[in-house]
N, C-alpha and C positions, 0 to 999 in steps of 0.2 A: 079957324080950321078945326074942322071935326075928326075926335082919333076912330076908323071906321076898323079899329082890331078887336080882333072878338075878347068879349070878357069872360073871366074863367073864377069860378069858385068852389070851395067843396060843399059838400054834403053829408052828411052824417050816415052808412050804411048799414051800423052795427049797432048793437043798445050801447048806452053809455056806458063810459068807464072802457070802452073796448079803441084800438088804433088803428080801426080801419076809417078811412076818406077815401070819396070818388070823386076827381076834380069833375065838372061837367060844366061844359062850354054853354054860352049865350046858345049854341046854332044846337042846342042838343034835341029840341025838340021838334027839328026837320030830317033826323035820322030817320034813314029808311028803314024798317021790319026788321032785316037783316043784322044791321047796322048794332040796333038799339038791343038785338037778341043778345047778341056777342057782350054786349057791356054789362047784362044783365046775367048774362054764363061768368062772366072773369068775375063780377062781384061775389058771384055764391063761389067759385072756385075758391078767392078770396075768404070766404069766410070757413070754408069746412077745413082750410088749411089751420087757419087760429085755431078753430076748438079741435083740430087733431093737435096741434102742439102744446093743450091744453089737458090732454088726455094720456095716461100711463102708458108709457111705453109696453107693447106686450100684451096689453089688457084689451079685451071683447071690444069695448068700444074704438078703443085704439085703431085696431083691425079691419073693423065695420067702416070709421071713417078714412081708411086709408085707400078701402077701395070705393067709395065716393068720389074722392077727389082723384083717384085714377082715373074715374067717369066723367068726372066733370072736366077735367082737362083736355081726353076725347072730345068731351063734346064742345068745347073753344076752338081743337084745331080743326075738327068737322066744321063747325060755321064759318072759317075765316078762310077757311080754304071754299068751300060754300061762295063767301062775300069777293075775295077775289075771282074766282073765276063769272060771279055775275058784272064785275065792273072791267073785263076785259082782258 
C-alpha cells in the first residue's frame, strides 16, 4: 500500500546562521499565482520582522523597518483576502 500523503520539508529562507524555515509541501509547485504570492509576502514579512528585532530600539533604521513591515503585513492581508474571495 502506497502512503498517498503529501510530504513536507523545509527550506532555508534566510542566509545562514539566521532561524527562519519555510515548511513547503510536495503540491507547492501547483500553487496558483495567488497562492504562491502570499507565501512569498509572509516570507519577506518574516524576514524584515528579524532584522527589525535586530536593530536599535529608536534608531533610523529601527523606524524605517518598522514601517516596512507595516507594509508588508498590509500587503499579506490585501492578498488573502484577494485569494479568499477568488476561491469563493
Amino acid at each position: 500500500m502506497t502512503d498517498k500523503r503529501p510530504r513536507f520539508h523545509s527550506v532555508d529562507v534566510f542566509p545562514s546562521g539566521s532561524r527562519g524555515r519555510r515548511y513547503v509541501g510536495a503540491g507547492d509547485d501547483g500553487l496558483d499565482p495567488i497562492s504562491r504570492r502570499l507565501l512569498n509576502q509572509i516570507d519577506e514579512l518574516r524576514r524584515l520582522e528579524l532584522e527589525r528585532h535586530r536593530a536599535a530600539r529608536d534608531s533610523d533604521e529601527f523606524n524605517d523597518l518598522a514601517a516596512k513591515v507595516e507594509r508588508a503585513a498590509r500587503d499579506v492581508f490585501d492578498t488573502a483576502a484577494l485569494e479568499k474571495s477568488n476561491r469563493g
